[in-house]
N, C-alpha and C positions, 0 to 999 in steps of 0.2 A: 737756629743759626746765630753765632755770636757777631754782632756788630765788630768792623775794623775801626780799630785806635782812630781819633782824630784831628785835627789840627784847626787852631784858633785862628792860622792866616785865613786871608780875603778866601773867599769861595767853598773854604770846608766844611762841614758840618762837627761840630764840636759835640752836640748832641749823639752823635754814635759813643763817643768814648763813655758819655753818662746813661747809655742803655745799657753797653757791654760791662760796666760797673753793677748796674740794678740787676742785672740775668747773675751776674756772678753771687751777688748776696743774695737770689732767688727770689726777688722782689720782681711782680708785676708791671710790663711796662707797656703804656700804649702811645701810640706817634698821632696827637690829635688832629695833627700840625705841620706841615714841615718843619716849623722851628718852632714848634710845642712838644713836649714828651710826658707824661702824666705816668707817675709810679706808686704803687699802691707798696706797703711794708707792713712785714706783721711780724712786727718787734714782740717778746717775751708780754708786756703788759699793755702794750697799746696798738692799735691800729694807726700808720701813718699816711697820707695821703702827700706827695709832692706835685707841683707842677716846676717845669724846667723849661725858661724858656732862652733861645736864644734871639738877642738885638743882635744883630749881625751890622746895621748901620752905626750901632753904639760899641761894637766889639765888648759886648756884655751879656753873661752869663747869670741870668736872675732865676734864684731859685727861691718857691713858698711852699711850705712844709703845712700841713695843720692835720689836727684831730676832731672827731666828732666828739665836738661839746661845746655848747651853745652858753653864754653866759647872763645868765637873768637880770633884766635890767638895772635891778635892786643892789647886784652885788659886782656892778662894771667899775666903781669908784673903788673896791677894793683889791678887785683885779686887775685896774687899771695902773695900784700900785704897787701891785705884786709884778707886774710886767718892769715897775723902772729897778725896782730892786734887782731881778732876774737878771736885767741886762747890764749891770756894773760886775757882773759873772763869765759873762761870756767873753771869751775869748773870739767867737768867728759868730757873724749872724744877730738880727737883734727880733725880739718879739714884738708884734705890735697887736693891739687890739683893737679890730673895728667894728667901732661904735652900731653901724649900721645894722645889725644881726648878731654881736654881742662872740664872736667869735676869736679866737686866740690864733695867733699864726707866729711860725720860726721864717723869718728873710736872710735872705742872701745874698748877696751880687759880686760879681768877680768881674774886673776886667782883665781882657785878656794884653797880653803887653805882646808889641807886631815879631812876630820870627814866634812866637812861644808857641806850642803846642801843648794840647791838653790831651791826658794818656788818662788807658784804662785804672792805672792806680791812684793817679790822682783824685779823680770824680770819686771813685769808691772810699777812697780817704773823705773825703769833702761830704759825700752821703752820710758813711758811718758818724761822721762828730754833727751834722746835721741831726740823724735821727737820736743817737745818744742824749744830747741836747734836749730832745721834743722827750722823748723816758724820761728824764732826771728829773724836768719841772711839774712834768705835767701833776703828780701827785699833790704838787702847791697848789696848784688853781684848783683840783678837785675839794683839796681842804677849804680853801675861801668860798668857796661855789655851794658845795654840800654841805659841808660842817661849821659852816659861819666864823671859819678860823679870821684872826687878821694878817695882815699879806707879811709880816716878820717870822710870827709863827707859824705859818706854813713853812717859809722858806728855811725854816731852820731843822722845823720835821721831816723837810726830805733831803737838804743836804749829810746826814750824816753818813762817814762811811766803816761796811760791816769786816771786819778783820776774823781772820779763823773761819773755820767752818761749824757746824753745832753737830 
């Protein structure tokens, strides 16, 4: 059954419009929460894991994106700088890495502004450039992590883009 569109004023649930979004991309969703939604994505090269939560006292809409892959303690100082490079790129969202479990994660947060409503197309726009995001980099960290790259040289091995087809 597809979730109804929904609205950021006082009392809505804003989290329907971001399941009705994740059913549409066919992405797994589960309501941990009333104001938790947890979305599993299985993007072409990666597996992505969201948690969606709504502050409803905060009229805030925080979103953490991440992958399985653990970063070894040895290689958090290069990944650490592969993460600030990363994010003078982004346009929406920043990465952060914590230290505590050596983990990589895409954030988000949106507030919501009073009278706005949040619609099925928006959330699925805001997911797609969310997971897009998590694809594009994730190939850096794997090169700093497994290949002992340094965080330039990643970044520069996975920004290129492929024109023509072969």
């Amino acid at each position: 059954m597809r979730a109804q569109a929904a609205s950021f004023e006082t009392g809505a649930d804003p989290l329907l419009a971001v399941e009705a979004a994740a059913e549409g991309l066919g992405w797994s969703a589960l309501r941990s929460a009333p104001e938790e939604l947890l979305l599993a994505a299985a993007l072409p090269s990666l597996n992505v894991q969201f948690s969606v939560q709504w502050l409803a006292g905060e009229e805030l809409l925080q979103i953490t994106a991440m992958w399985d892959m653990r970063i070894p303690r040895e290689r958090r100082a290069a990944a650490a700088a592969l993460v600030q490079l990363v994010n003078t790129r982004l346009p929406l969202g920043h990465f952060e890495l914590w230290d505590d479990d050596g983990v990589v994660v895409l954030r988000h947060a949106q507030m919501a502004l009073p009278g706005s409503s949040a619609s099925e197309a928006q959330a699925t726009r805001l997911l797609q450039r969310l997971s897009e995001a998590c694809a594009r980099y994730h190939p850096a960290f794997q090169f700093v992590v497994w290949a002992g790259k340094e965080p330039r040289a990643a970044l520069d091995a996975c920004l290129f883009e492929t024109l023509g087809e072969a």
